[in-house]
C-alpha positions in Angstrom: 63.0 -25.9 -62.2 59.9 -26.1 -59.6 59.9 -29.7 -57.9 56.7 -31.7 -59.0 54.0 -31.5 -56.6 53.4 -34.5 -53.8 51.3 -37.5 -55.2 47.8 -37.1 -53.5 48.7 -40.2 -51.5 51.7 -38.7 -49.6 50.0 -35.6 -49.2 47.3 -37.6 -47.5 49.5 -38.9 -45.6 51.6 -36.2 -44.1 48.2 -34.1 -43.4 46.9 -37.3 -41.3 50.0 -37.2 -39.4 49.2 -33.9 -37.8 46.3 -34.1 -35.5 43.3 -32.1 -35.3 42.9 -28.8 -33.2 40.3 -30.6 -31.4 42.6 -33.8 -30.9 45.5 -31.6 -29.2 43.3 -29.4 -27.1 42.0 -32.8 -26.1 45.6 -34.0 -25.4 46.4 -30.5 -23.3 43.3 -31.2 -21.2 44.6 -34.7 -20.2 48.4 -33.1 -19.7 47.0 -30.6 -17.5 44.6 -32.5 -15.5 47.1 -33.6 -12.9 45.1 -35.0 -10.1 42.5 -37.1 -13.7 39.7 -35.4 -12.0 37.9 -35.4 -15.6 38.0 -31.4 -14.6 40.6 -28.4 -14.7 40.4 -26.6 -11.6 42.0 -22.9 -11.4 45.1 -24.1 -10.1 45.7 -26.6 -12.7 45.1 -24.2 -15.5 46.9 -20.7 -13.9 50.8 -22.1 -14.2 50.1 -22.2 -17.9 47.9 -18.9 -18.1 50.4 -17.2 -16.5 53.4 -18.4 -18.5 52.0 -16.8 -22.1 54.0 -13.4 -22.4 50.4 -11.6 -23.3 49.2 -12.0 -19.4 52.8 -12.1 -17.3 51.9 -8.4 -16.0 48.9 -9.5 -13.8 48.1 -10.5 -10.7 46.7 -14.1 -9.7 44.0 -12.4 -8.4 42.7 -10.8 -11.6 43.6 -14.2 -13.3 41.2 -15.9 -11.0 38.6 -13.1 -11.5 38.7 -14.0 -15.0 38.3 -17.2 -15.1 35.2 -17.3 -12.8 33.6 -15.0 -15.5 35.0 -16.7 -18.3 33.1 -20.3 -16.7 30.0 -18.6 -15.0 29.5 -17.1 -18.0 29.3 -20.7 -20.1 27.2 -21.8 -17.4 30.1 -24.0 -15.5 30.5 -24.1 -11.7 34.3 -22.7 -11.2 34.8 -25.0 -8.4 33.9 -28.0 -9.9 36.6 -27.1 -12.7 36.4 -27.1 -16.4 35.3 -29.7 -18.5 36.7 -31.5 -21.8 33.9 -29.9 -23.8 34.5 -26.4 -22.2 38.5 -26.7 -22.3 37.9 -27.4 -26.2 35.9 -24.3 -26.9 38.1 -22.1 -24.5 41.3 -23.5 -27.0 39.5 -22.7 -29.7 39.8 -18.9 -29.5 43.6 -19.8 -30.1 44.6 -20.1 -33.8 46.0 -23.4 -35.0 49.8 -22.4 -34.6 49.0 -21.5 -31.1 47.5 -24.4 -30.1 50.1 -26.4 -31.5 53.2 -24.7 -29.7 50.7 -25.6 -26.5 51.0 -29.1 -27.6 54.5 -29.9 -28.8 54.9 -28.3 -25.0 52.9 -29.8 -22.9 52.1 -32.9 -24.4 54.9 -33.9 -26.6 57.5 -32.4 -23.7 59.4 -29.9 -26.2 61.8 -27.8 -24.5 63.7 -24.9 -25.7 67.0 -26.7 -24.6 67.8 -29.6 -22.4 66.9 -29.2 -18.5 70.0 -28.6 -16.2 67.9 -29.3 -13.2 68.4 -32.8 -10.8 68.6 -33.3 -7.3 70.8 -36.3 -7.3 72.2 -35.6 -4.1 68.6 -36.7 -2.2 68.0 -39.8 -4.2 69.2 -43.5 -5.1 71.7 -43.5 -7.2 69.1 -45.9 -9.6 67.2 -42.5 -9.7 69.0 -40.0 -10.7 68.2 -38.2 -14.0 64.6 -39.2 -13.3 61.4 -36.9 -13.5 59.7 -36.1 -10.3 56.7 -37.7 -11.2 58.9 -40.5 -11.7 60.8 -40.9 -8.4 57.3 -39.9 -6.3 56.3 -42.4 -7.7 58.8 -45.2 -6.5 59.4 -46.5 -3.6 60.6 -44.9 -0.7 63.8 -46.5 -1.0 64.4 -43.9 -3.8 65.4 -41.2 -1.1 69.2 -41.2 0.2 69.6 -43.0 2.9 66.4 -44.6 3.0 67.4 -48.4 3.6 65.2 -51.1 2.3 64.3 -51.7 6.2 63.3 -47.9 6.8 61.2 -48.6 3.2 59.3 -51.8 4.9 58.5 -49.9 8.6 57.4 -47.1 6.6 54.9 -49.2 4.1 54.0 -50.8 7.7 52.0 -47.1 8.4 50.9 -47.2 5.1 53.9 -44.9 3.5 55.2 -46.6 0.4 55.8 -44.1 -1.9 58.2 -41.1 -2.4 54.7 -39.1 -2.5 53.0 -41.0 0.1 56.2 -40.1 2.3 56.0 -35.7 1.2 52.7 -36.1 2.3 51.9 -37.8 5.0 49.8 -35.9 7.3 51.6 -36.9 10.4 54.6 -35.2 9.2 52.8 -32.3 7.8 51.4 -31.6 11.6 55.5 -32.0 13.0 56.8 -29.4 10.7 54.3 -27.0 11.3 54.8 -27.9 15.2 58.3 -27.5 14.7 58.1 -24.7 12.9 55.7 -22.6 15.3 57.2 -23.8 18.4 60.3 -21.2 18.2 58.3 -18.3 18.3 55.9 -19.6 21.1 56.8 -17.2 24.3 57.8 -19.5 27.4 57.9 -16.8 29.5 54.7 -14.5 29.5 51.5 -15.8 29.9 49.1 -15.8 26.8 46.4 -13.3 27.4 44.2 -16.2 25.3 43.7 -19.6 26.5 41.9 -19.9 22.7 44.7 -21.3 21.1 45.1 -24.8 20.8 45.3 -27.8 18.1 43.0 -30.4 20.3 42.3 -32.5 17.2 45.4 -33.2 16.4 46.4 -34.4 20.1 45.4 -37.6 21.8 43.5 -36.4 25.1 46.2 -36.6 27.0 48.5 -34.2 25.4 45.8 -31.4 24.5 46.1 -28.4 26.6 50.6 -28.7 26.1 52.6 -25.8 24.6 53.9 -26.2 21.3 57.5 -26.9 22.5 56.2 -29.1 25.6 54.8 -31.4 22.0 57.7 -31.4 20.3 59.3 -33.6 23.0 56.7 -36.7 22.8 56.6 -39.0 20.5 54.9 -39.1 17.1 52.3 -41.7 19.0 50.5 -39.0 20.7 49.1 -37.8 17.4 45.4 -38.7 17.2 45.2 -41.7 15.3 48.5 -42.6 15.5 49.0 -46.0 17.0 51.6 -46.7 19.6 53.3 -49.3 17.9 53.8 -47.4 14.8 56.7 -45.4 17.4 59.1 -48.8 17.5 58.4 -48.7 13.7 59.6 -45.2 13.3 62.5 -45.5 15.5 63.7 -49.0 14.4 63.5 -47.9 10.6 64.4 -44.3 10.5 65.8 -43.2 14.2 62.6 -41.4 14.9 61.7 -41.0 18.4 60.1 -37.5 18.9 57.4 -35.4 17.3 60.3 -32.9 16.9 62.5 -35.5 15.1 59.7 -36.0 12.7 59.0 -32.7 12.0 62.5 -32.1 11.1 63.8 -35.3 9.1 65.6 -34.0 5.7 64.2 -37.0 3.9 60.3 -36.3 4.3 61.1 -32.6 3.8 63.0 -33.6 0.6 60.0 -35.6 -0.6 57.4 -33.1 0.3 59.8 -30.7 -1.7 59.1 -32.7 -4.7 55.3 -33.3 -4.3 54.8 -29.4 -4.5 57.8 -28.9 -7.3 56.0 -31.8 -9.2 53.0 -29.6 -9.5 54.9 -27.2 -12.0 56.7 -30.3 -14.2 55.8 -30.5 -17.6 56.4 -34.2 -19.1 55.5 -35.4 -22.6 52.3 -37.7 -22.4 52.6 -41.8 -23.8 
């Protein structure tokens, strides 16, 4: 025997509790605009281009190319990014099942199984089983071995969260020091006295080689003030450029800044 159809009012209801096409694109806009620019940019939108089977085969380049046609051809600056109104009418090419796998996705956080991922071994213990979003955006006391003294010399220079600490410029300019400085030739001279990073270096220090940098400490930085090297030492037993440039605990934080980029997390 066929089951009696719904009473209008429970049909009514069940309907309303699915929303719109327009209402989830909106919701996907906000789930993808990572920095709230009110904008996508290309980089914002090409993780989740590139993840639908029909365009895995090409290149980020031909990606790119596309979507500068796609938004000069609406009238839209690419590098300003795209707008609500745009994102809305690009979305609506999809049908409505499409659209709604995008948004049980990315804005309701629907997985096809539970994540295995963590990285408890570089966090609090109060942290682990967090999102990265999440623990960038706690304090630095989050990290292992981050004390809540190393947490107050670093909110002293301004670093006083997980993200502020992955990227802080100052460490930025160590690591690539650090990183550089190995394959910097002690021996023969350069046949170009071009090179240099003067606006990064206090006068003093402008014309060193990369390894003669790595021994002084982080004060002779441009802009870095010289009491900000007791603070350093005294909090997290940083003394040199070098030791800067290669502390595990800004490295695992700037680890999660750029990992964070890729995490999807269902919107409140």
């Amino acid at each position: 025997m066929a089951s009696p159809e719904q009473p209008a009012a429970k049909r009514v209801k069940v309907e309303a509790a699915s929303p719109s096409k327009d209402d989830m694109a909106d919701a996907i806009f906000r789930s993808w605009d990572r920095d709230d620019s009110g904008a996508l940019d290309f980089e914002e939108i090409i993780p989740h281009f590139m993840k639908s089977i029909s365009h895995q085969e090409k290149q980020e380049t031909q990606v790119r190319e596309q979507f500068t046609k796609f938004m000069e051809s609406r009238g839209a600056d690419p590098k300003v990014g795209m707008k609500p109104e745009l994102f809305r009418s690009w979305m609506g090419r999809l049908d409505e099942d499409k659209v709604l796998k995008h948004y049980e996705r990315h804005v309701l956080g629907v997985s096809d199984g539970k994540y295995d991922m963590n990285i408890n071994k570089a966090v609090d213990k109060a942290f682990e089983g967090k999102s990265l979003k999440e623990i960038l955006d706690a304090p630095t006391s989050a990290i292992q071995g981050i004390s809540d003294k190393g947490a107050e010399a670093l909110a002293e220079v301004g670093v006083k969260t997980v993200r502020d600490l992955g990227q802080w410029r100052f460490y930025l300019m160590a690591r690539a020091i650090v990183t550089l400085a190995e394959k910097e030739d002690p021996v023969k001279p350069p046949q170009s006295r071009l090179m240099n990073i003067r606006s990064a270096m206090d006068r003093s220090y402008e014309t060193m080689s990369l390894k003669g940098i790595l021994k002084l400490p982080p004060s002779a930085f441009n802009m870095f003030p010289a009491e900000v090297d007791g603070i350093l030492d005294a909090g997290l037993k940083i003394q040199t450029i070098q030791s800067l440039g290669m502390s595990k605990k800004f490295a695992w934080a700037n680890a999660m800044v750029e990992l964070e980029k890729y995490e999807a997390s269902a919107q409140a």
